[in-house]
Every structure is written in structure tokens, then in C-alpha cells.
C-alpha positions as CSV (number, residue, x, y, z in Angstrom):
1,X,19.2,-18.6,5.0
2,X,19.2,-21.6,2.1
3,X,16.8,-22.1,-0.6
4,X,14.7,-24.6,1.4
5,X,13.8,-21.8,4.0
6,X,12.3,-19.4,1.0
7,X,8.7,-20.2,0.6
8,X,6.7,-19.4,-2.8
9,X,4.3,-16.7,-1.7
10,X,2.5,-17.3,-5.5
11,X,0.5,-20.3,-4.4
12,X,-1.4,-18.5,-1.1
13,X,-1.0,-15.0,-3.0
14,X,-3.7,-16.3,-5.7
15,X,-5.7,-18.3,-3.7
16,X,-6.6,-15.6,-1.9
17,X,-7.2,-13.8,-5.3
18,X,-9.3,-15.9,-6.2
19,X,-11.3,-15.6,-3.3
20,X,-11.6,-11.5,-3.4
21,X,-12.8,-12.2,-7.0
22,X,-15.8,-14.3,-6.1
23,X,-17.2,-11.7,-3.5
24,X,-20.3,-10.4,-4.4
25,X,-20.9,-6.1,-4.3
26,X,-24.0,-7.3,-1.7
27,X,-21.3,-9.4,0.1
28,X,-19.3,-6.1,0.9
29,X,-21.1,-5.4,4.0
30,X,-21.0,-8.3,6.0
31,X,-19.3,-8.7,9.3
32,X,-16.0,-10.7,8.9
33,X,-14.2,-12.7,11.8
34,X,-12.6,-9.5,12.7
35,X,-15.3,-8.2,14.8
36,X,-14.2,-4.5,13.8
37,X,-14.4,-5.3,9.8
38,X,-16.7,-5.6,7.4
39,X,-15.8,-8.0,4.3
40,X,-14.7,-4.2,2.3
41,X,-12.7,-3.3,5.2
42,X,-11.0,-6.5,5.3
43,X,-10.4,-6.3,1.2
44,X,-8.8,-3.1,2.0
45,X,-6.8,-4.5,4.3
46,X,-5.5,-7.1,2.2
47,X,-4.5,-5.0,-0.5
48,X,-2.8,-2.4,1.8
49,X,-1.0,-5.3,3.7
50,X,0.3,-6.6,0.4
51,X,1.5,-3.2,-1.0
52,X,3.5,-3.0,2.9
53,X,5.1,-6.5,2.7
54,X,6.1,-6.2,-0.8
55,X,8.0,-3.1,-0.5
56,X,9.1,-4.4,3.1
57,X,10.9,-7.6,0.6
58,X,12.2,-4.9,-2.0
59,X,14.0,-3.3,1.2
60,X,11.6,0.2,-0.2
61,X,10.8,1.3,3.1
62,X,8.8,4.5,3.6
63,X,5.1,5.5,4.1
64,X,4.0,1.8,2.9
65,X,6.0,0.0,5.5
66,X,5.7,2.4,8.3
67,X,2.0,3.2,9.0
68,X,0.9,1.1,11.7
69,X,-1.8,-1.4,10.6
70,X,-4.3,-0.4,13.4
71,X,-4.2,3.1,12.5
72,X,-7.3,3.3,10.4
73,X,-10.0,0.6,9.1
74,X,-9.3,0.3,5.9
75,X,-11.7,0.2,3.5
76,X,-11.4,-1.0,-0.5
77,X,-10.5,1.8,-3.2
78,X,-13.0,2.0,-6.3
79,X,-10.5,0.2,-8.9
80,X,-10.3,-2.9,-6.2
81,X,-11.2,-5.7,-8.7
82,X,-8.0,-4.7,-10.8
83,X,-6.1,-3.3,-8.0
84,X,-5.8,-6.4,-5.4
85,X,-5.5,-9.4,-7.3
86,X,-1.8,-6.5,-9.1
87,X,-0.9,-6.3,-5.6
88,X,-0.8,-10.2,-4.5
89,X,1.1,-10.9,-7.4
90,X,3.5,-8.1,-7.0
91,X,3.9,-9.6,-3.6
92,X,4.7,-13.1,-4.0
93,X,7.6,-11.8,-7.1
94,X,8.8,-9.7,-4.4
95,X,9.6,-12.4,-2.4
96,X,11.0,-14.6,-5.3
97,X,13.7,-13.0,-4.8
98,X,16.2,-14.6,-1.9
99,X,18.2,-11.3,-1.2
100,X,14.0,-10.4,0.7
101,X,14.6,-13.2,3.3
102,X,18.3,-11.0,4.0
103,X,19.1,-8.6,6.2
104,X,16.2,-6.0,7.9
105,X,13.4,-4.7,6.7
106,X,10.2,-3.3,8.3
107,X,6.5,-3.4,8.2
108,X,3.7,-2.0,9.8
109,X,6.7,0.5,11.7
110,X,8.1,-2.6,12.9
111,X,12.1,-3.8,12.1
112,X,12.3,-6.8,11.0
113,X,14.6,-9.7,9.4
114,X,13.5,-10.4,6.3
115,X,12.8,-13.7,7.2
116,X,10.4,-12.8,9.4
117,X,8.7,-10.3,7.5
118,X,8.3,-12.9,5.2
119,X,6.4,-15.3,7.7
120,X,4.6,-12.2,8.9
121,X,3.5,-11.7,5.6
122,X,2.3,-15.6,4.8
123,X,0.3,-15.5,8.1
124,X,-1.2,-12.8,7.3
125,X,-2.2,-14.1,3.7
126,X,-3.6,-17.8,5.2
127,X,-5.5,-16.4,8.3
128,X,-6.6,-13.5,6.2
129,X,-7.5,-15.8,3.3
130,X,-9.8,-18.1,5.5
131,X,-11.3,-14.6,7.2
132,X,-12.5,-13.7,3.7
133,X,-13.6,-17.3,3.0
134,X,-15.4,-17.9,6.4
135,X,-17.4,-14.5,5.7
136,X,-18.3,-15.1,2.4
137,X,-19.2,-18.4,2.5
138,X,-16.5,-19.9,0.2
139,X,-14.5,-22.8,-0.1
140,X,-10.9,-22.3,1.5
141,X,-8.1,-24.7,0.0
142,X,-4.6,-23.1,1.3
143,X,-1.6,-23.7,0.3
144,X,0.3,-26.5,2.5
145,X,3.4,-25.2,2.8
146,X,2.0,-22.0,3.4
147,X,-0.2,-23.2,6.5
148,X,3.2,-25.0,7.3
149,X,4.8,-21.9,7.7
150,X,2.4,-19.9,9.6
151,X,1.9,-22.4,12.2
152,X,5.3,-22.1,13.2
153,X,5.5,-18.4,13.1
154,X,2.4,-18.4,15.2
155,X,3.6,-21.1,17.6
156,X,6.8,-19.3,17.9
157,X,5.3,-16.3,18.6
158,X,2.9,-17.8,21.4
159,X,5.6,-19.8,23.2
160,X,8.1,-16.5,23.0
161,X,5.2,-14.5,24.6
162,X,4.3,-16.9,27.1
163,X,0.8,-17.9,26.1
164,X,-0.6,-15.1,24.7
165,X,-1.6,-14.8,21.1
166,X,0.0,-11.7,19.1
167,X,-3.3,-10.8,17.4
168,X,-5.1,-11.7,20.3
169,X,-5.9,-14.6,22.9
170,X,-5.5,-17.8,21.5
171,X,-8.6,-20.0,21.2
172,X,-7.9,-23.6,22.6
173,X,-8.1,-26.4,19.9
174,X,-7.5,-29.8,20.0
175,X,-4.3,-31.1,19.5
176,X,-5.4,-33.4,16.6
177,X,-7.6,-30.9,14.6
178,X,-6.2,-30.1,11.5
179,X,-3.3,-27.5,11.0
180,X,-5.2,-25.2,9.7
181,X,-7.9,-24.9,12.7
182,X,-4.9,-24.4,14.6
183,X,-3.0,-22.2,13.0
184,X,-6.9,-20.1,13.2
185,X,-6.5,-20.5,17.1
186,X,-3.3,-19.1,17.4
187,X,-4.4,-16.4,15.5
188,X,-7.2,-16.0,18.4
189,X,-10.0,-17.1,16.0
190,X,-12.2,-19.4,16.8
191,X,-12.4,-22.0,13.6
192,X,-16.4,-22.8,14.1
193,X,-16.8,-18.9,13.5
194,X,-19.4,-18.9,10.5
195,X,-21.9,-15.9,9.6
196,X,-25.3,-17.7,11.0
């Protein structure tokens, strides 16, 4: 592992920040592109997927890296406001730190190299990031090198599964769209999803 592999988290950790700030109480409610979540359900997710991958970088494994992330819906805790955009930061310092890409970790009950976890946990912040934008009707800038990274974990993942999308079936798009629709479509998104 070099220092050109280790990605800053911070850049995608406060964009999506910034994003959970601007929702509205009334926004809460609405359906998300996660059929099964509403807009609180996918905060809550968030903030309990950040809490998992920063102890999964700090090698602190335990309750927060070992509950399986389809176990419950989440939902958001009262204090979310202060609570999330704590949690994203705490995440991207975890993985400031080059000893997280090293050796195994896990998340979500799952061993993993730390690199991995680390891509894991970038996907999860990009595609989750444009979730939260898409539902509420926001403005989604990524971070490049973020969407950079997830593509390839998601591309990997596809070709190493023979096709089929690891958080469900991929949704075809054009070979020219732009990296981030694509990235959406491995995720099995579909990147026209809007709430009307």
C-alpha cells in the first residue's frame, strides 16, 4: 500500500454533511432511492455506517463493525443535527491514518483488508451522498477522486461476480454518461430516479 493509494475521505465526508444539514424536518419523510427508506432512515443509516467504518480503520472491532447492515432500518437518533455531521468527520481522520488501509478489519460482520474497507466505506459515502441529494432535491457535487474510487470498487465487484451488482442489479448506462451516473448503475440505481 503507498501513499497514492490512500484517498482523503474529508472531501466526500463533508459534502455529504453538508447535505444532511440542509434537510428540512418536513423533508424526513420522503421516500429515498432506497425503496425500503425514508430520507430519516437513510440519515440513520449514514451516521451508523460512519460510526462502523471508522472503528473498522481504528482496527476497534466489536458491536459497531459486526451488526449486519440489513438487520434493522435505521432510523435517525434525536441529537442527529450534532451527532452525524461528529461522525463523518471522525470518519475521514480515521482514515488519515495509513496504518487503516493495513492489514484486516471488518464491517458490517464482514473481514476485510483495510483497503477494502476503505473503498467500501467511499462507495457508501458517494452513492449514499447522491441518495440523500436525489430525495431532497439538492445539488450533488462529489468529490472526484472519490467517485474515482468507487467506480472501481463497484466495477471490480461486478466483473468478480459475474454481472451482478453487490447491492443489487446493475442498471445499464451508457458507456459515455458521466462517472458518476455510472458509478449510480453499478450500485443498481437508476440515475433518472427523482421524487416526481
Amino acid at each position: 500500500m503507498t501513499d497514492q493509494t490512500i484517498l482523503d475521505l474529508g472531501p466526500q465526508a463533508r459534502t455529504v454533511a453538508r447535505l444532511a444539514e440542509r434537510v428540512t424536518d418536513e423533508q424526513l419523510a420522503a421516500g429515498t432511492p432506497c425503496p425500503e427508506y425514508a430520507v430519516r432512515h437513510l440519515l440513520g443509516h449514514v451516521s451508523g455506517l460512519a460510526v462502523a467504518f471508522r472503528d473498522a480503520a481504528r482496527k476497534d472491532l466489536g458491536a459497531t463493525t459486526d451488526t449486519s447492515p440489513g438487520s434493522v432500518v435505521p432510523d435517525i437518533a434525536a441529537d442527529w443535527r450534532e451527532t452525524l455531521p461528529k461522525a463523518l468527520d471522525d470518519l475521514a481522520d480515521a482514515w488519515r491514518d495509513p496504518a487503516a488501509w493495513t492489514g484486516e478489519t471488518r464491517a458490517g460482520g464482514v473481514p476485510l483488508p483495510g483497503a477494502v474497507a476503505a473503498a467500501v466505506a467511499v462507495d457508501e459515502l458517494v452513492v449514499h451522498g447522491w441518495d440523500l441529494a436525489r430525495a431532497t432535491g439538492q445539488e450533488y457535487e462529489p468529490d472526484p477522486a472519490a467517485v474515482e474510487m468507487a467506480h472501481g470498487f463497484l466495477a471490480a465487484a461486478v466483473e468478480q461476480s459475474g454481472g451482478a451488482g453487490i447491492f443489487g442489479p446493475v442498471v445499464p448506462v451508457p458507456d459515455d454518461a458521466p462517472l458518476l451516473d455510472r458509478v449510480i448503475g453499478l450500485s443498481g440505481r437508476d440515475p433518472r430516479w427523482t421524487t416526481v
